[in-house]
N, C-alpha and C positions, 0 to 999 in steps of 0.2 A: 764837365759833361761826361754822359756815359761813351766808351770808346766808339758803342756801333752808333752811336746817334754826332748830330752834325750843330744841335742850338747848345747853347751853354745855357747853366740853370747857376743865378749868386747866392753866393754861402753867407755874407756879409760886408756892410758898406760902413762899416764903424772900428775896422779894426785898426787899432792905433801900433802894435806891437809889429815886430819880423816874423809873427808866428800865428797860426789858427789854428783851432781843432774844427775840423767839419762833421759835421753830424747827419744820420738819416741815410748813410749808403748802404749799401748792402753786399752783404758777404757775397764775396765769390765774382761779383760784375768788375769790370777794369775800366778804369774811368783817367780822363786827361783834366790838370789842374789848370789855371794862370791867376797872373795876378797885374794888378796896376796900379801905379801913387798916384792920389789926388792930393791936389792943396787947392789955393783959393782960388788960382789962377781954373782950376781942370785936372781933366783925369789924364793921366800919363799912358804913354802905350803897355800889354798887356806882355806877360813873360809866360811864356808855355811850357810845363815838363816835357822833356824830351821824347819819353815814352808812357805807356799807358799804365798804371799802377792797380794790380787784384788785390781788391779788397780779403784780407785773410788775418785769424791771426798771428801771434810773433812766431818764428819757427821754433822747435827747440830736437831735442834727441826723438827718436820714434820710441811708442812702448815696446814692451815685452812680446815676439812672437807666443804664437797660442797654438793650444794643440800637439803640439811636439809629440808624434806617436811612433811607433816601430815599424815597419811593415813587416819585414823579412829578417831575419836568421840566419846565417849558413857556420859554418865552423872557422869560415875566415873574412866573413863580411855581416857587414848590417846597415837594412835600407832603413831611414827615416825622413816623415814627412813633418811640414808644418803650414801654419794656417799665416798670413801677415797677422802683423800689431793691430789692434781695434786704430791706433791714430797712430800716425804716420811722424809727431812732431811736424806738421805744417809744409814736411816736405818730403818729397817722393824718396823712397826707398830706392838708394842705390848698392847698397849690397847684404849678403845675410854670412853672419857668423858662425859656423858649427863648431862649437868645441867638445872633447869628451876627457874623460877621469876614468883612470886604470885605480879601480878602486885597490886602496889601501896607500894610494900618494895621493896628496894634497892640492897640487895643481893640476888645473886645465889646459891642454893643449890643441893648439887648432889641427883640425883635420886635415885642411887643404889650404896650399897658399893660395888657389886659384879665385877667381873674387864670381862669390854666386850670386846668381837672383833666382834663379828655380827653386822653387820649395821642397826639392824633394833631391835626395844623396845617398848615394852608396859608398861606406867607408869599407875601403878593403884593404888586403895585407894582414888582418890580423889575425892573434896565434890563437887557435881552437885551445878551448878553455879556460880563456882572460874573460873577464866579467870588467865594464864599463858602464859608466852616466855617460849622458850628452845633454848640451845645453844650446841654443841656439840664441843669436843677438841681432837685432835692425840694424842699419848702418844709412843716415841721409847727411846732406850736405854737413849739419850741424855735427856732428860724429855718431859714434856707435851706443846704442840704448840699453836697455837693461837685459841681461840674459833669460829666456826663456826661464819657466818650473823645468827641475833635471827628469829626465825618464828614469824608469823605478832601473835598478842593476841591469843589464844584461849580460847574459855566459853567451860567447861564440862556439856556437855548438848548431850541426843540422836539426832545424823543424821537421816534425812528420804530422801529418794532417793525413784522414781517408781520403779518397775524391771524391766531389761535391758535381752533380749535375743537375744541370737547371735546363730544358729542352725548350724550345720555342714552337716545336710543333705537336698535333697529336698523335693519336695509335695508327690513324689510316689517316691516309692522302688520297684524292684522284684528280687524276691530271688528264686533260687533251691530247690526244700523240701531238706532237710537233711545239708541246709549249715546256718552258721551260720550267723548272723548282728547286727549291735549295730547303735543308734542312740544317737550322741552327738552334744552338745555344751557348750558356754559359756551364764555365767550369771549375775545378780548384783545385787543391793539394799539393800538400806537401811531401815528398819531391815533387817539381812538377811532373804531373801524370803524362802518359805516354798517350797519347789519341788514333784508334785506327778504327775503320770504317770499314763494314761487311754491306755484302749483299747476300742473301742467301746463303749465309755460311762462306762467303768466298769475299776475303779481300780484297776491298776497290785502291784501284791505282788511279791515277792522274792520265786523262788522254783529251784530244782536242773538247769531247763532249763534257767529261767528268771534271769537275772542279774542286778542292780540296782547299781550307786555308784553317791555319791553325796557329793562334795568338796564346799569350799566357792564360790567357780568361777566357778566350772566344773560340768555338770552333763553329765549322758550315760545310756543307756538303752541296754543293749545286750540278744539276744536270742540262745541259741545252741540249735543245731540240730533239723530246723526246718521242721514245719509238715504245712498240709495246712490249719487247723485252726489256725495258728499263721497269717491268710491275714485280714487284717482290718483295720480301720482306728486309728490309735497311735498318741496321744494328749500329751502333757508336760505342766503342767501350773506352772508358777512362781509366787507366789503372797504373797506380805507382805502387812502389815496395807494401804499404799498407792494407792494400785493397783492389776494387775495382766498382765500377757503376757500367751499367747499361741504358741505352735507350733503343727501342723501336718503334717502328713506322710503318707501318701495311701500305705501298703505294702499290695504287693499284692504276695504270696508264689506260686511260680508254678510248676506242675508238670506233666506228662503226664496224658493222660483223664483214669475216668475211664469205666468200659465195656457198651459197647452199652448198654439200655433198651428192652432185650428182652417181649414174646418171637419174634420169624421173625415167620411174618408174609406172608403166600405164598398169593400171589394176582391174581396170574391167574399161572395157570400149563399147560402145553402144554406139545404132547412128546418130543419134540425137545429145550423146555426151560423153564421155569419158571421166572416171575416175584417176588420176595421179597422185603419185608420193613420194618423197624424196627424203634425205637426211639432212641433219642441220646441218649450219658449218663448223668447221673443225675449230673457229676461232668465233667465240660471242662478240670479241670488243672488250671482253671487260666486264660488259652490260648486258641483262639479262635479254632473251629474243623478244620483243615484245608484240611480232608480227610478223605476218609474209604477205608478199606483195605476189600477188599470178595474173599473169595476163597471156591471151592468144593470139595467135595471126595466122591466118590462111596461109598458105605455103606458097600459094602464088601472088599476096601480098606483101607490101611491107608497113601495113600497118597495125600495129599491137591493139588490141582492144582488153580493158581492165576487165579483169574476173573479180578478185576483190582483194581487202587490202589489209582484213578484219581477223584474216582465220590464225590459229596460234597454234594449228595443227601442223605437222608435216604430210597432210594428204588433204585434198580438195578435189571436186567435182565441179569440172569444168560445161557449163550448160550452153543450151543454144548455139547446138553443131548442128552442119548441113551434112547430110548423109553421101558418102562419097567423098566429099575434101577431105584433104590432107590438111593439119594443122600442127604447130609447135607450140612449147608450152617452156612462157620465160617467168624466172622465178627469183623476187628478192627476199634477202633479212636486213630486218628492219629492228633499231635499238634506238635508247636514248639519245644516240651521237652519230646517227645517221644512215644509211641504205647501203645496204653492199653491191658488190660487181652482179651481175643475173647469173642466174642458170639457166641454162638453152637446152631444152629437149628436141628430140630427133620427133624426125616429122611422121605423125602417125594419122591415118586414115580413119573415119568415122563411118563405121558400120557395125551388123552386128554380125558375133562368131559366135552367136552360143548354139548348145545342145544339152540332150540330160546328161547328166553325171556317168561316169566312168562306173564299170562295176566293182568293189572292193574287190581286194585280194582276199583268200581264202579266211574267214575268221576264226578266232582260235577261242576253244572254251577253257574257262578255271573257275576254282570257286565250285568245284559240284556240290550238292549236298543231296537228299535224298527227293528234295520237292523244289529247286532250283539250280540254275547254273549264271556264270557272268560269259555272256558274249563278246568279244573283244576285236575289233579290226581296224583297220588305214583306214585316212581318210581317202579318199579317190579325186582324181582329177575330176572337178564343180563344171565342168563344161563350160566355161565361161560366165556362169552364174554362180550365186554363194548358194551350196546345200542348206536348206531350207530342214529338213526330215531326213532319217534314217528309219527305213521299214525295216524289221528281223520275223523269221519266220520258223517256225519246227516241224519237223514232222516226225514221227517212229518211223525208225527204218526199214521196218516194211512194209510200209505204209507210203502211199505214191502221192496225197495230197498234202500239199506244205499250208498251213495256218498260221495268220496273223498271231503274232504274240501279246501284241498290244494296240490300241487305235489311236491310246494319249502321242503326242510328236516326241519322237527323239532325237533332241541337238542341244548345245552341241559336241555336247559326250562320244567317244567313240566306243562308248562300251555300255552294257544294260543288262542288270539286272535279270534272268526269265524263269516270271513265277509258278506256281500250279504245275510242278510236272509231276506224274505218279513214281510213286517209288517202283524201284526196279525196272521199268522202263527206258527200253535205250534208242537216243534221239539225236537229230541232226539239223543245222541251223544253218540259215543262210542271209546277208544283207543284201538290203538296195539301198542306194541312193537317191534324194527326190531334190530338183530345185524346179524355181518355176517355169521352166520351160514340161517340166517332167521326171517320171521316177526310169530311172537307168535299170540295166541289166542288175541280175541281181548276181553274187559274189561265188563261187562255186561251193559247194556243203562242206560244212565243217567236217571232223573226224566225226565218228561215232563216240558218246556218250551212254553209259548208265546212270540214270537219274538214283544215287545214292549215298550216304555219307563216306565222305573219305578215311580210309581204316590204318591207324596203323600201328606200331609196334607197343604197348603199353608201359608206361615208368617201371622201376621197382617196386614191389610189395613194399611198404613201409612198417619201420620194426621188427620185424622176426626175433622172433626169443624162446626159449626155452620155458614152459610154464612148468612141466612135471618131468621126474625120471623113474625108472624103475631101473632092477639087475640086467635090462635086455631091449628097453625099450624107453623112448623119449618125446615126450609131447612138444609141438610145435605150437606157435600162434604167430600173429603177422596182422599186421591191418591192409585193407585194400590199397593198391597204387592209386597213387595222387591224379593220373592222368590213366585212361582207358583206351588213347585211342581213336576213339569213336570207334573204339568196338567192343561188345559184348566179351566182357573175360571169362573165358570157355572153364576156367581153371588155373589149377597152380601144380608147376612140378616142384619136386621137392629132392633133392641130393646129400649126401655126405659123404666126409673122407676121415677116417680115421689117420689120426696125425702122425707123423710120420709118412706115410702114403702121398703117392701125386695124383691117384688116381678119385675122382667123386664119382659114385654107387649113385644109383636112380634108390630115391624110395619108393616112387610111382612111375610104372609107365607112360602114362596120358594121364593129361589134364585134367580131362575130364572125372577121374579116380577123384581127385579133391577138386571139389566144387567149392567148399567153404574154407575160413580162413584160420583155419586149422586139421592139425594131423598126426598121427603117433605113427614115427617111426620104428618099426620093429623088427626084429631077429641080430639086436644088436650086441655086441660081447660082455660080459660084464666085469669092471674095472678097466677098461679099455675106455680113450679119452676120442672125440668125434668132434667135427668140427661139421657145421650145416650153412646151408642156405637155399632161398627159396626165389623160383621166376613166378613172374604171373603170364599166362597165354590166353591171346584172343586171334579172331582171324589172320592178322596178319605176323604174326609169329608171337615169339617166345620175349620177356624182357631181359635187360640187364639183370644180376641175379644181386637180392639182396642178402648180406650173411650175417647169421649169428654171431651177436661182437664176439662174445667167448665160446671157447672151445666147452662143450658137457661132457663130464667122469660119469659111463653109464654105472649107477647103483641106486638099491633101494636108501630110502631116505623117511626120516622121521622126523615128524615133525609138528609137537603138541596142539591140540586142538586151539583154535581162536575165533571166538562169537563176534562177529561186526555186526550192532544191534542195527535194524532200521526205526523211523521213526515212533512207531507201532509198540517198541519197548522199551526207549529211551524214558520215557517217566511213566506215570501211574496212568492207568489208560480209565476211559470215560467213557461205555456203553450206552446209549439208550434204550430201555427194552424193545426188544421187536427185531431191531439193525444187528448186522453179522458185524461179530470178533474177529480182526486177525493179527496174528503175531506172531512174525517173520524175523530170521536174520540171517546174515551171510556165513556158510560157517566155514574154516580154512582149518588144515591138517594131513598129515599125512602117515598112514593110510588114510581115507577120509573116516571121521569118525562114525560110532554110532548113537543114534538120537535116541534123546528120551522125555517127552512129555509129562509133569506134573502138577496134580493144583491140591494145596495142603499138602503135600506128600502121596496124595492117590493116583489111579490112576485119572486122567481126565473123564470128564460125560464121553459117552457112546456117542453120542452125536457129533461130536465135535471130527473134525475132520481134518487129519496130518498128513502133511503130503514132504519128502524129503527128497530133493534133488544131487546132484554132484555139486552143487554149489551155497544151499542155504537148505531151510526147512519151515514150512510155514504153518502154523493151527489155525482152522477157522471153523467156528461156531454161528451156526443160523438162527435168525429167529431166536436170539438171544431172551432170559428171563434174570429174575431179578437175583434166581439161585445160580447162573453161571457166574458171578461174580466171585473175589478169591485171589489168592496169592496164587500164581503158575511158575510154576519154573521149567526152564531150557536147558540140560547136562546134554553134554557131548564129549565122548570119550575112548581115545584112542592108547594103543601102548606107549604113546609118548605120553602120556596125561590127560585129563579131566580138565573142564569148564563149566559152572554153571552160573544162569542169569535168572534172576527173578522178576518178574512185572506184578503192581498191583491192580486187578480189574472192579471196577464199578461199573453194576450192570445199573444204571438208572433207571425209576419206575414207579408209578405209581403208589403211594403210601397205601399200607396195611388198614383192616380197621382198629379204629378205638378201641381200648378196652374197656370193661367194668362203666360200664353204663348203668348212673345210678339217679332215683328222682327220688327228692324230699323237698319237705317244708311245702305243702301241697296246700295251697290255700282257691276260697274260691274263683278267685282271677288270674292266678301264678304259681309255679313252682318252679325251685329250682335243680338243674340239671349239673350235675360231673361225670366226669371221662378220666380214664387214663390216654397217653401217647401211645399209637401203633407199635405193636413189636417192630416191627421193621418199617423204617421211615422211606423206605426208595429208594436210598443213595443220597437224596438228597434233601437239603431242613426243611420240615412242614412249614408252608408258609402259612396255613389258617383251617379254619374247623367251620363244618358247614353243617347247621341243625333244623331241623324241620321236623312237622309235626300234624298229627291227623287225624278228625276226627273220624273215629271209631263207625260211623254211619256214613260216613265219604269214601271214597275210593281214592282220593287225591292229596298227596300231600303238598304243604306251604311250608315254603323257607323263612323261618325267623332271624337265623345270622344265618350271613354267608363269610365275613370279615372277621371273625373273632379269632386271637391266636394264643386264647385264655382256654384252657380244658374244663370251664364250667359257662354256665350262661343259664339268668333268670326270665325264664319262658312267663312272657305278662299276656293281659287280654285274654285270659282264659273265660268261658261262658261257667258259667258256676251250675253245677252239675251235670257239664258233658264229658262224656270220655274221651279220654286222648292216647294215642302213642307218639312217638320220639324217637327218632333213629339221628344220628351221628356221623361223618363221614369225616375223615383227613385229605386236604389238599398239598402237595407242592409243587416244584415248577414241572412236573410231565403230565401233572394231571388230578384227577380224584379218586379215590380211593373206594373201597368198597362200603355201605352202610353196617352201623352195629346197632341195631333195632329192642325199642323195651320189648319184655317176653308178655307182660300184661299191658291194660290199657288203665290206665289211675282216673279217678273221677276228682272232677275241680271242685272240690268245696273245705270248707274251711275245719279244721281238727274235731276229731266229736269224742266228750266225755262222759261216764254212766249218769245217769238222772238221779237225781235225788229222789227219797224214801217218801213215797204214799203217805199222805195225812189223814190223820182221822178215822183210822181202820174202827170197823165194828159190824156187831151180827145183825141184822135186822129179824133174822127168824130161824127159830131153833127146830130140827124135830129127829126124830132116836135114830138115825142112821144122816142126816144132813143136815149143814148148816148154811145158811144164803150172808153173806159178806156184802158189805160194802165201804167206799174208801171216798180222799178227794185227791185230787190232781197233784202230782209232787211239786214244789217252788222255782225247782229247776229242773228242764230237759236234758243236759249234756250236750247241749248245741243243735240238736236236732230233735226231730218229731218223735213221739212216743209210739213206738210201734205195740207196745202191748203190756201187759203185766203179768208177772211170774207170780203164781199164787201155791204154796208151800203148807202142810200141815205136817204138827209134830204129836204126839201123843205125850201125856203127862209123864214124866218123868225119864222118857227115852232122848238118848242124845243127838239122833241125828233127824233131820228136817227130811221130810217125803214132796217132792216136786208132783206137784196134783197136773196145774195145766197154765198155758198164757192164756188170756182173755184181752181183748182189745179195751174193752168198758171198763166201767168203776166199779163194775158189783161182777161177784161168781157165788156158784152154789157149787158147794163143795159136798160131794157127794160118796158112797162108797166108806164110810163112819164106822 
């Protein structure tokens, strides 16, 4: 039977032997046996084991402990742990075996006589620098089991490891006053690290509140029952020989605020309400304000009634007062963690105190300028009302009526702008104040003013230099100061000192002598060295003085001519006829030179107009033609040398005419026309030839080309026998050109040759002094009509023919024989 059960269950009723194997128990359950002889007679009484028997199997040695690891190092210890044997050998583990090996001997030696069961051992005593195995063995009733796997070598020598921290809390905390907190983690290194705990930069110590505890691995910070100076920033440092780690924690302890900063403040009293203000409290909690709570009570009660609970102002408007009572004004702050203590105002009466405003104190003007000034004054006592407007007023001082400046409101500025005032004018201004009760006294008159720009001393001239010298004298230049003032620069004085000397000579008396920003000093020494500088002056005096960097050696100086062309002659210049020529350049030397105009080598046209300055010299020609054009040249020359510049001028213009206008090949419908090219093209290429043509009984001429850029052209559509002329013209880009016209007018018909010889000549009738002829028509005309015939008599034997007469007809009488 099983031990905790009470029935018996039979194993078998056939067993003949002293022995059974029973079968179907089960591992681990402790069961009671018996047994009893039968024979033929019956069963015999029953024998019982004495005690319960656990089903298990045989015992034997336990295995191999497992895991066998190092933990720890020192230079004369080493900690090792291990895991038990997977099987125990069938019996409990009664002790474990640590052996180790001084590597380079043979045998194992036990660590300890003492008999262990903890799985874990600190072997110490040993000498830094020895290198050892270890092996660890089970030990149960049956004996001791197999030794562990050996650990790889170990050298007795200190571990270093950095420190390792592991934090259990975040960057910020917030706590309840009164509740408590603790700030832990995990930690490591080798040595073990040192652990100290700040606050604020300030080392925490151990006191009834503060908690501190600190394990190989663990450390914790705990606080009870916290107050709001426990909020600050809490630091942990871990730091051995290698290193160090930090943590922190923003606790922040919160609690409700504390009382507002009185006292309250009444801001304006009215019977029917008053305004109040007050400051926060010196202490939020922690927690942002997120409220204030106001409430009143009659002074002669005691009951508060809520004003509201909403405002996040420090000032409210406390409503629905009775005119005459006395009332107080109690005031909370309110946060996420609750309401603070009140604040209690002093008890103040509901009426009203006002009146108009107080008059400013005297106002003061700046800012003048010629047609404005800035106003400027206090505000004044508001008379118990908030100044609403400021009125300003001016008047000329001698002048008894003061005028609004402006009607737009002014607030709540205590200063304004005032526009439109005449120049030269001197004026005086005065405020009021206005709230809604009314506009107050007004402020007593400012100073006196002149409505004018402010003037004052003007920068230095900029630059000054030396342009020219002579044996006695020395030319200045300078450009204007940078700044004027705001005043007109009357002038410039001008000084020098000859070096050596401490005293500077006036060149001019007054300013006013140089107006412009230049000057020749003169009646100066010659070869004597001078040193200058120049002020500029406007009304309100003279400037700083600006000086010539270097000292000037008065003498004459030489110095070859030099042309600085302007645009005008830098390349080949391009005229249109009609438009003015000019040709200009800068010209530098010393003495200045003297000019010379030339074109070809001539001198220029009469027309032409040269004007020569101290600085350049310019030619200009008017109403240009197509003959001003031409090579010019510019010579300038002084006893230091010569210069001279050429320009190439085209005067552009209209083409010349054609020449040698010639017509042949004259047929009755056409003929054709050639030309020569214009002596003179204009300047510029002919772009085309324009021919036209007229009859002879017209007054008009017709264009037959206007596009041709051929110098011949066959004139078609001619009427055959009318006359014509033909004139000619050249075009290019300014325009057209004059006509070249035939001198006669040519008739259209086709070439005409002599007529062939009379047929059939003979006399019809003879008598002693006349003969009558007659003939027949010749075969051929020569292209044209026969206008007559030439009838000729010779005498017998004489050699030359006598021209008698033309006759139109076939027959003559030839008469005179």
């Amino acid at each position: 039977r099983e031990a905790d059960h009470r029935a018996w269950t039979p194993v078998s009723y056939t067993v003949t032997r002293q022995n059974a194997t029973v079968q179907g128990l089960i591992e681990g359950k402790a069961y009671f046996f018996r047994i009893a002889a039968e024979n033929i007679i019956g069963m015999g009484p029953f024998t019982e084991t004495t005690k319960e028997i656990v089903i298990r199997d045989p015992i034997t040695v336990p295995d191999r402990p497992e895991d066998l690891e190092v933990k720890a190092v020192t230079k004369n210890s080493v900690t090792l742990t291990w895991n038990p044997p997977k099987y125990n050998g069938g019996s409990d583990i009664t002790m474990y075996v640590l052996e180790s090996r001084l590597i380079g001997k043979d045998k194992f030696h036990k660590v300890t006589k003492d008999k262990m069961l903890d799985r874990k051992y600190t072997v110490e005593g040993l000498k830094e620098g020895d290198t050892y195995e270890y092996r660890v063995s089970a030990c149960n009733i049956v004996g001791q089991g197999k030794p562990s796997f050996c650990t790889k070598p170990i050298t007795c020598k200190d571990e270093l490891a950095p420190p390792t921290l592991d934090l259990d809390f975040r960057d910020k905390l917030i706590v309840r006053v009164g509740e408590a907190f603790s700030l832990t983690g995990r930690y490591s290194g080798k040595p073990a690290p040192k652990v100290t705990w700040l606050k604020d930069d300030t080392v925490l110590e151990e006191d009834d509140r503060t908690k501190i505890k600190t394990t190989p691995a663990t450390l914790s910070l705990g606080i009870l029952k916290s107050v709001r100076e426990d909020s600050g920033k809490y630091c942990v440092t871990v730091e051995n020989s290698t290193g160090s780690r930090k943590g922190f924690c923003q606790v922040n302890v919160v609690d409700r605020p504390s009382p507002p900063v009185g006292p309250v403040i009444f801001d304006e009293v009215h019977k029917d309400h008053m305004i109040v203000s007050w400051k926060p409290p010196l202490d939020d909690g922690g927690s942002e304000i997120t409220n204030y709570i106001i409430e009143k009570k009659d002074a002669h009660k005691d009951l508060w009634m809520p004003v509201t609970s909403a405002t996040v102002k420090t000032t409210c408007k406390i409503p629905k007062l009775l005119e005459g009572r006395e009332y107080q004004i109690r005031i909370y702050a309110e946060n996420l963690y609750g309401i603070s203590d009140p604040l209690i105002s002093d008890e103040m009466k509901a009426k009203d105190r006002f009146r108009v405003p107080d008059a400013p104190e005297q106002p003061v003007i700046k800012d003048v300028t010629k047609d404005s000034a800035v106003v400027v004054w206090k505000k004044p006592y508001d008379g118990g009302k908030p100044i609403t407007n400021y009125i300003i007023e001016k008047k000329e001082t001698m002048a008894s009526r003061w005028v609004r400046v402006t009607r737009d409101p002014i607030f709540a500025s205590t200063q304004f702008k005032v526009p439109d005032l005449l120049e030269g004018c001197q004026y005086e201004f005065r405020v009021s104040a206005e709230n809604e009760i009314g506009v107050g006294d007004p402020s007593p008159p400012s100073k006196p003013i002149f409505a004018r720009d402010p003037i004052a001393k003007p920068s230095p001239p900029i630059n000054p230099e030396a342009v020219d010298k002579t044996k006695n004298s020395v030319d200045l230049s300078w450009q204007p100061p940078r700044h004027d003032g705001n005043g007109k620069i009357i002038g410039y004085l001008i000084e020098y000192q000859k070096v050596g000397d401490e005293e500077w000579k006036k060149a001019n008396l007054t300013a006013d002598s140089c107006p412009e920003t230049k000057y020749k000093v003169t009646g100066l020494t010659e070869g004597s060295t001078y040193k200058f500088r120049v002020k500029a002056v406007n009304a309100a005096g003279e400037s700083e003085p600006a000086y010539v960097p270097d000292p000037v050696e008065v003498k004459d100086r030489l110095e070859p001519p030099e042309l600085i062309l302007d645009a005008n002659m830098a390349r080949e210049q391009h005229v249109k006829a009609g438009d003015t020529l000019r040709l200009s350049a800068l010209i530098k030397g010393v003495p200045f030179p003297k000019v010379s105009w030339k074109k070809e080598d001539n001198e220029v046209s009469p027309k032409a107009d040269i004007e020569v300055t101290g600085v350049g010299s310019k030619l200009e020609i008017r109403n240009t033609v197509h003959e001003d054009g031409g090579i010019y040249s510019l010579t300038v020359e002084n006893p230091a040398g010569s210069k001279t510049v050429s320009v190439k001028v085209l005067v552009l213009d209209k083409p010349g005419p054609p020449r040698d206008l010639q017509i042949s090949e004259v047929r009755s419908d056409s003929c054709y026309i050639t030309w020569k090219e214009p002596e003179d093209d204009g300047g510029s290429v002919i772009t085309n030839y324009v021919v036209e043509r007229k009859d002879v009984a017209s007054a008009q001429w017709v264009a037959i080309s206007s596009t041709s850029k051929k110098r011949s052209h066959m004139a078609k559509y001619l009427m055959e026998g009318t006359q014509y002329l033909f004139r000619v013209a050249a075009e290019n880009l300014f325009g057209r050109g004059p006509y070249v016209e035939t001198l006669k007018p040519i008739k259209a018909m086709d070439p005409l040759h002599p007529p062939g010889p009379p047929k059939n000549l003979h006399h019809v009738d003879v008598d002693k002094n006349e003969v009558s002829l007659a003939w027949d028509r010749p075969d051929r005309d020569g292209g044209a009509e026969i206008t007559g015939y030439l009838v000729e008599y010779q005498e017998d034997g004489a050699d030359e023919w006598t021209k008698f007469q033309t006759v139109p007809m076939l027959d003559c009488v030839v008469t005179g024989l």
